[in-house]
LUMKOL-756798 format. One record per atom (N, C-alpha, C): residue in one letter; x negated, y, z. Coordinates in nm, 3 decimals. Layout:
N
<atom><rest>a</rest><u>X</u><v>Y</v><w>Z</w></atom>
...
//
This chain:
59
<atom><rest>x</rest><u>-13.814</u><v>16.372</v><w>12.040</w></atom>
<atom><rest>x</rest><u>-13.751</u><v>16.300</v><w>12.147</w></atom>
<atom><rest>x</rest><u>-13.629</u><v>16.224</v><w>12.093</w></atom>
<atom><rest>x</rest><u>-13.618</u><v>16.072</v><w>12.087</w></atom>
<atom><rest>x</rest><u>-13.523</u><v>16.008</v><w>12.104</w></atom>
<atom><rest>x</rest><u>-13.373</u><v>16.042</v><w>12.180</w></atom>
<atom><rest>x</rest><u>-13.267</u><v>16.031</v><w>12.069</w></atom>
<atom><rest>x</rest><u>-13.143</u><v>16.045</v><w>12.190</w></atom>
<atom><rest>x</rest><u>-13.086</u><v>15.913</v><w>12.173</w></atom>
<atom><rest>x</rest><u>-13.005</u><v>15.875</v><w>12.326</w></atom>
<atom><rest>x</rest><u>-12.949</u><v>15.753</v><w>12.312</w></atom>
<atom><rest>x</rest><u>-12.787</u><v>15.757</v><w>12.265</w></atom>
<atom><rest>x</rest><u>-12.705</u><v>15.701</v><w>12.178</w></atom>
<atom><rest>x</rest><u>-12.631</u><v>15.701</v><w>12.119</w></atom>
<atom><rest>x</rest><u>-12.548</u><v>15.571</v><w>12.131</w></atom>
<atom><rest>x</rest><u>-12.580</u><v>15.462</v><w>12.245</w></atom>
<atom><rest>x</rest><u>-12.547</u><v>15.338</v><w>12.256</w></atom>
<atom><rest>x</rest><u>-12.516</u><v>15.359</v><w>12.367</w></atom>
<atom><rest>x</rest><u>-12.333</u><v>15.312</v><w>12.376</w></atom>
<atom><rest>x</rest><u>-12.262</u><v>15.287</v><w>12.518</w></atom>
<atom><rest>x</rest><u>-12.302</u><v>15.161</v><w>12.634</w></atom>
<atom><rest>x</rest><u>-12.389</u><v>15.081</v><w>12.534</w></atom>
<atom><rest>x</rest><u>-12.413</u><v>14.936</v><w>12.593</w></atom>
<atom><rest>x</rest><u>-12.477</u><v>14.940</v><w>12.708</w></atom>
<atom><rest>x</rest><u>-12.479</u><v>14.854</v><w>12.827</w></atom>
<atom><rest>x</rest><u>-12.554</u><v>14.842</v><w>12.898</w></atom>
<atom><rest>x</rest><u>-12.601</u><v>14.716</v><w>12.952</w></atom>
<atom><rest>x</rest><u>-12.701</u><v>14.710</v><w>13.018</w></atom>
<atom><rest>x</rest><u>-12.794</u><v>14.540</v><w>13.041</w></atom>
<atom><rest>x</rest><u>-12.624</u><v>14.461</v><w>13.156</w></atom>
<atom><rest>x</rest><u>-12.662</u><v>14.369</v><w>13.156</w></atom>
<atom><rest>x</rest><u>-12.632</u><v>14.255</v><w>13.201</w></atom>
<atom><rest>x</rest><u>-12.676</u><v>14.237</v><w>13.360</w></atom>
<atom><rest>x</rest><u>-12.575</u><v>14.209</v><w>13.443</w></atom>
<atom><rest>x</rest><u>-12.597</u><v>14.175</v><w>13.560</w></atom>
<atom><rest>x</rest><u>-12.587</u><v>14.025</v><w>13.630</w></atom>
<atom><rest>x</rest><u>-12.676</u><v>13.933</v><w>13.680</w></atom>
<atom><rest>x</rest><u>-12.665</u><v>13.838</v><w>13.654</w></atom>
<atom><rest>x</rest><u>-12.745</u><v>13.824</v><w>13.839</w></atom>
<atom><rest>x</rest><u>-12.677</u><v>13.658</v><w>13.893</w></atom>
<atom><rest>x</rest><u>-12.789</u><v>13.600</v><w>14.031</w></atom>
<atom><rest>x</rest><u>-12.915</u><v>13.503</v><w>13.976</w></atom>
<atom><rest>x</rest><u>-12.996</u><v>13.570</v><w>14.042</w></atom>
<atom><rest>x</rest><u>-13.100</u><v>13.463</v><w>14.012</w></atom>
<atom><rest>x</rest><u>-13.098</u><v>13.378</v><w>14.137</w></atom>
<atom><rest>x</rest><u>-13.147</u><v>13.226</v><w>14.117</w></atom>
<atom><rest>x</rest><u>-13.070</u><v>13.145</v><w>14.222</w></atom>
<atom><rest>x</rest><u>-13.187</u><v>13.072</v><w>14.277</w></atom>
<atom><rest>x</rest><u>-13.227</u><v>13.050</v><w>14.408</w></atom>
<atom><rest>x</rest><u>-13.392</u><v>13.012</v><w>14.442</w></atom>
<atom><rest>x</rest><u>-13.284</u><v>12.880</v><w>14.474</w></atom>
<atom><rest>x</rest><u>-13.447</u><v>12.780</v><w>14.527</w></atom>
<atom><rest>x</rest><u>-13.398</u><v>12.631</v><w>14.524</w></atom>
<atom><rest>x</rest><u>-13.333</u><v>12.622</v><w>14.637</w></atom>
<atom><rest>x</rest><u>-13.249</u><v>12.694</v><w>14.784</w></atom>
<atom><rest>x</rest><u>-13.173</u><v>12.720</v><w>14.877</w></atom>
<atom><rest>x</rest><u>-13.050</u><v>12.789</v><w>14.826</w></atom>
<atom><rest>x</rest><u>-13.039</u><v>12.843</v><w>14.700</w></atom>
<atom><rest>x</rest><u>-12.920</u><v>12.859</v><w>14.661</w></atom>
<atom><rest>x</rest><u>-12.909</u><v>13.046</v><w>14.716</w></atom>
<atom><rest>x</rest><u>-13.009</u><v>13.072</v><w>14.706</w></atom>
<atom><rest>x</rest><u>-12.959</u><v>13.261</v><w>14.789</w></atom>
<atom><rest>x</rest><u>-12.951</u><v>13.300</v><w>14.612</w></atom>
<atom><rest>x</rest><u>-12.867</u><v>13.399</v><w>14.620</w></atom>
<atom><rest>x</rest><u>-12.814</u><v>13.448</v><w>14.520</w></atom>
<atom><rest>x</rest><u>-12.904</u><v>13.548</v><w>14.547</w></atom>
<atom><rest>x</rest><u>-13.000</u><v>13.629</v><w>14.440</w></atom>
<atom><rest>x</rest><u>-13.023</u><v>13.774</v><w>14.433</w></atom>
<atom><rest>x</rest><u>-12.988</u><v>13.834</v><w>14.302</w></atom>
<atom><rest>x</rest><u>-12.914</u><v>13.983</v><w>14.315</w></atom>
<atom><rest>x</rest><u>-12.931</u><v>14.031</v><w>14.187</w></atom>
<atom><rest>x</rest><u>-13.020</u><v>14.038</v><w>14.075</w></atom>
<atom><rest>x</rest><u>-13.012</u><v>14.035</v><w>13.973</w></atom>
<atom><rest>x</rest><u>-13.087</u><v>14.100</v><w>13.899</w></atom>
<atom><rest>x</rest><u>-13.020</u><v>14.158</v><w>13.757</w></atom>
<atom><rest>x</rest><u>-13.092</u><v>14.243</v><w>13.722</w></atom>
<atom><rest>x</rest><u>-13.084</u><v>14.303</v><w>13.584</w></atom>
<atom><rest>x</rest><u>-13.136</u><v>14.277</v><w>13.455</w></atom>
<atom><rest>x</rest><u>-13.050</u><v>14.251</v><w>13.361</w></atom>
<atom><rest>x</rest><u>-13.100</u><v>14.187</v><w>13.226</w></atom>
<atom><rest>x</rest><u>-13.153</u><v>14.330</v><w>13.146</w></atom>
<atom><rest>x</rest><u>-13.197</u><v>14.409</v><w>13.123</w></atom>
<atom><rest>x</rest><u>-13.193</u><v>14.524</v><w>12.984</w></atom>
<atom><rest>x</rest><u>-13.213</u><v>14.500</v><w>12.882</w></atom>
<atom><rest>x</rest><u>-13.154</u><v>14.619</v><w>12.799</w></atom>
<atom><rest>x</rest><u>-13.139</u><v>14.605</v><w>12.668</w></atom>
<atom><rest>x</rest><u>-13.276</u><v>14.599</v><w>12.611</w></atom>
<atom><rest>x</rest><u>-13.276</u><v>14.535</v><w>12.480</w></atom>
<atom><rest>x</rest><u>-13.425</u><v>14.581</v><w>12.379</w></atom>
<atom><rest>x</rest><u>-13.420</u><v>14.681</v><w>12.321</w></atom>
<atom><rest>x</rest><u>-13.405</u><v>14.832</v><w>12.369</w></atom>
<atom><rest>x</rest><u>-13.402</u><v>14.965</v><w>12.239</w></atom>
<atom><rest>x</rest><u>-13.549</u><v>14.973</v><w>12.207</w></atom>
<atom><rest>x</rest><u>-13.476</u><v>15.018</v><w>12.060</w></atom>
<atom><rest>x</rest><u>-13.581</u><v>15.085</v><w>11.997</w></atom>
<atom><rest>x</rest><u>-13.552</u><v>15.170</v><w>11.910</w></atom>
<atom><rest>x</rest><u>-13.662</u><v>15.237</v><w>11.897</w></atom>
<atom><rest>x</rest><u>-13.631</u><v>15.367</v><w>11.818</w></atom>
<atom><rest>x</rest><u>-13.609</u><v>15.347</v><w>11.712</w></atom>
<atom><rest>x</rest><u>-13.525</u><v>15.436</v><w>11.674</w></atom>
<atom><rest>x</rest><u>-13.467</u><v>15.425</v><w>11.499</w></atom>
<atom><rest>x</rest><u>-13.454</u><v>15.519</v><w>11.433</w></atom>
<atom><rest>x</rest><u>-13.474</u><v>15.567</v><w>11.319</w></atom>
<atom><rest>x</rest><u>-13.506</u><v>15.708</v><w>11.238</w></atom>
<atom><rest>x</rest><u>-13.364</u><v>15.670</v><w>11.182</w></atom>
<atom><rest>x</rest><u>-13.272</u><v>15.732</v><w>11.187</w></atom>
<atom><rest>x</rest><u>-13.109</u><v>15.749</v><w>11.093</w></atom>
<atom><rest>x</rest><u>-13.178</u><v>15.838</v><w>10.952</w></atom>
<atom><rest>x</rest><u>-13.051</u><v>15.829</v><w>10.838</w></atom>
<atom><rest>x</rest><u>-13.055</u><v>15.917</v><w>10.760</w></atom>
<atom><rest>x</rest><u>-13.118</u><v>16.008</v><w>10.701</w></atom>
<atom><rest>x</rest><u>-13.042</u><v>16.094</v><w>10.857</w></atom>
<atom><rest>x</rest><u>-13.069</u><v>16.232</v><w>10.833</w></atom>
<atom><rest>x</rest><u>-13.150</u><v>16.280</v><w>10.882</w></atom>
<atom><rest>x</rest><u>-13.243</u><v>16.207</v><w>10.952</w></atom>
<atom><rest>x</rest><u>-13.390</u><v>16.210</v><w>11.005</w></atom>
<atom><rest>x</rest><u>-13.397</u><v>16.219</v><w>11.145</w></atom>
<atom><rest>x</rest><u>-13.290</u><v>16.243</v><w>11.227</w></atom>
<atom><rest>x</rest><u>-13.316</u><v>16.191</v><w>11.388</w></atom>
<atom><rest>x</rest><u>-13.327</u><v>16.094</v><w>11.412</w></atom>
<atom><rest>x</rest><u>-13.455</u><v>16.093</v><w>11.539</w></atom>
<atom><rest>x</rest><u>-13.463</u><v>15.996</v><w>11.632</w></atom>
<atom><rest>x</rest><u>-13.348</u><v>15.910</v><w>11.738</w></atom>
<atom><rest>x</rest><u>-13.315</u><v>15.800</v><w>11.732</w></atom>
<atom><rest>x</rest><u>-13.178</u><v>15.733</v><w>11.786</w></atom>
<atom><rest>x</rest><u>-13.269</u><v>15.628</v><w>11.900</w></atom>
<atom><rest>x</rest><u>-13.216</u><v>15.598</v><w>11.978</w></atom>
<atom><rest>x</rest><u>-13.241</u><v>15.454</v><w>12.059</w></atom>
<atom><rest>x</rest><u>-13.139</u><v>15.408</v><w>12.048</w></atom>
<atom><rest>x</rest><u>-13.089</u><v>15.281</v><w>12.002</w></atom>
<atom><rest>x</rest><u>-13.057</u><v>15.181</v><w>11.983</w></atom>
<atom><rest>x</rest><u>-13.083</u><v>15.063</v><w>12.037</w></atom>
<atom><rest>x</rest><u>-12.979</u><v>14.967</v><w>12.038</w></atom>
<atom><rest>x</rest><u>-13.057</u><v>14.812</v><w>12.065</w></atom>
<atom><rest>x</rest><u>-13.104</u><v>14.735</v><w>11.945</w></atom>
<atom><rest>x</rest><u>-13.145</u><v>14.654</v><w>11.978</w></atom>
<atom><rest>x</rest><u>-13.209</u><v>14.595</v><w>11.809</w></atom>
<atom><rest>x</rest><u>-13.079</u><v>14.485</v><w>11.753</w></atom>
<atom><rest>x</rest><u>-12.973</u><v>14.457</v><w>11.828</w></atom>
<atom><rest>x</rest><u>-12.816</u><v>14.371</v><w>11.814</w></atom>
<atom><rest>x</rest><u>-12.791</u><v>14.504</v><w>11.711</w></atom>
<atom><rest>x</rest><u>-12.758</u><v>14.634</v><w>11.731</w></atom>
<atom><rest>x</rest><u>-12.719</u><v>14.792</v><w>11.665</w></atom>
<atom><rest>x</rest><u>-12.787</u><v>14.764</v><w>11.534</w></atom>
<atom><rest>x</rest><u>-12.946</u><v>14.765</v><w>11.579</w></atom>
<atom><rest>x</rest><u>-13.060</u><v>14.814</v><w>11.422</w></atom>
<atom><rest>x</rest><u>-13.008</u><v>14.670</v><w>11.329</w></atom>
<atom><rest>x</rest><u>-12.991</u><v>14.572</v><w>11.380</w></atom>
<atom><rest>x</rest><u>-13.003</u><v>14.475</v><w>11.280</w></atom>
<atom><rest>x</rest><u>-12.896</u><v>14.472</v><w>11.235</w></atom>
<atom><rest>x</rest><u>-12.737</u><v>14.491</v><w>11.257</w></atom>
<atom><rest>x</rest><u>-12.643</u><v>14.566</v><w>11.191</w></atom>
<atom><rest>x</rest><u>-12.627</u><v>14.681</v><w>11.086</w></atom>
<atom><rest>x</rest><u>-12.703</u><v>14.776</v><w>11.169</w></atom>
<atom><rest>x</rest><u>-12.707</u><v>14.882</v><w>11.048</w></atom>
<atom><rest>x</rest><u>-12.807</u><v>14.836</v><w>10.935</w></atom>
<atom><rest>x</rest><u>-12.898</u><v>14.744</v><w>10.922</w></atom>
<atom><rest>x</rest><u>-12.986</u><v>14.697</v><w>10.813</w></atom>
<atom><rest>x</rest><u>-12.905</u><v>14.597</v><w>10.734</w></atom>
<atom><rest>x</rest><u>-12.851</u><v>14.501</v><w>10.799</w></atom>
<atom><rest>x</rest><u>-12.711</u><v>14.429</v><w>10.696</w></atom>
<atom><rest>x</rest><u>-12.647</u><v>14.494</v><w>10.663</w></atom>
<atom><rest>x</rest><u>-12.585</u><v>14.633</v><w>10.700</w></atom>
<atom><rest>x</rest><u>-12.470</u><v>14.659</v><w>10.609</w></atom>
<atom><rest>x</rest><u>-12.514</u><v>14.781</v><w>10.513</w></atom>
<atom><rest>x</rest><u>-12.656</u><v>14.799</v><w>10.530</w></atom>
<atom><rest>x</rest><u>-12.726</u><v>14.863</v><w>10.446</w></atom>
<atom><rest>x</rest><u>-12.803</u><v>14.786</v><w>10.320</w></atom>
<atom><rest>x</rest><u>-12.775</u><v>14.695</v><w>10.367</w></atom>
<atom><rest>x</rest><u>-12.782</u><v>14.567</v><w>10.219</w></atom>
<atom><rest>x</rest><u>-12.711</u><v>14.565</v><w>10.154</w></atom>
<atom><rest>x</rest><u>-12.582</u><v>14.528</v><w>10.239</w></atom>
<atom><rest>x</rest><u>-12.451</u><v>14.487</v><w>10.173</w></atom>
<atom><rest>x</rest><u>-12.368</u><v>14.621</v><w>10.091</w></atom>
<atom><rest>x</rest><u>-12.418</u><v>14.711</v><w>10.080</w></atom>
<atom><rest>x</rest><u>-12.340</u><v>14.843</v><w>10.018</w></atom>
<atom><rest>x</rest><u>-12.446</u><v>14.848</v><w>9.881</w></atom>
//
């Protein structure tokens, strides 16, 4: 089982019909699973994974 480890959350935004009514909606994140290290399962967003893969280059 995946644990989530990311404070982030989706985006709240109006979607706007051609009368102009505002309705909510919700953007979510893209997680995905990610094996760390030390061998646990993480959810992450893929903005997170593709960070930790650059600076796992860059070292």
């Amino acid at each position: 089982m995946a644990i989530n480890i990311s404070k982030r959350t989706g985006n709240v935004k109006n979607k706007r019909s051609h009368a102009l009514n505002a309705t909510k909606t919700r953007q979510n994140l893209n997680l995905q699973v990610y094996r760390l290290a030390d061998g646990t399962k993480t959810r992450i967003s893929t903005k997170e994974k593709r960070t930790l893969l650059k600076n796992q280059k860059a070292a």
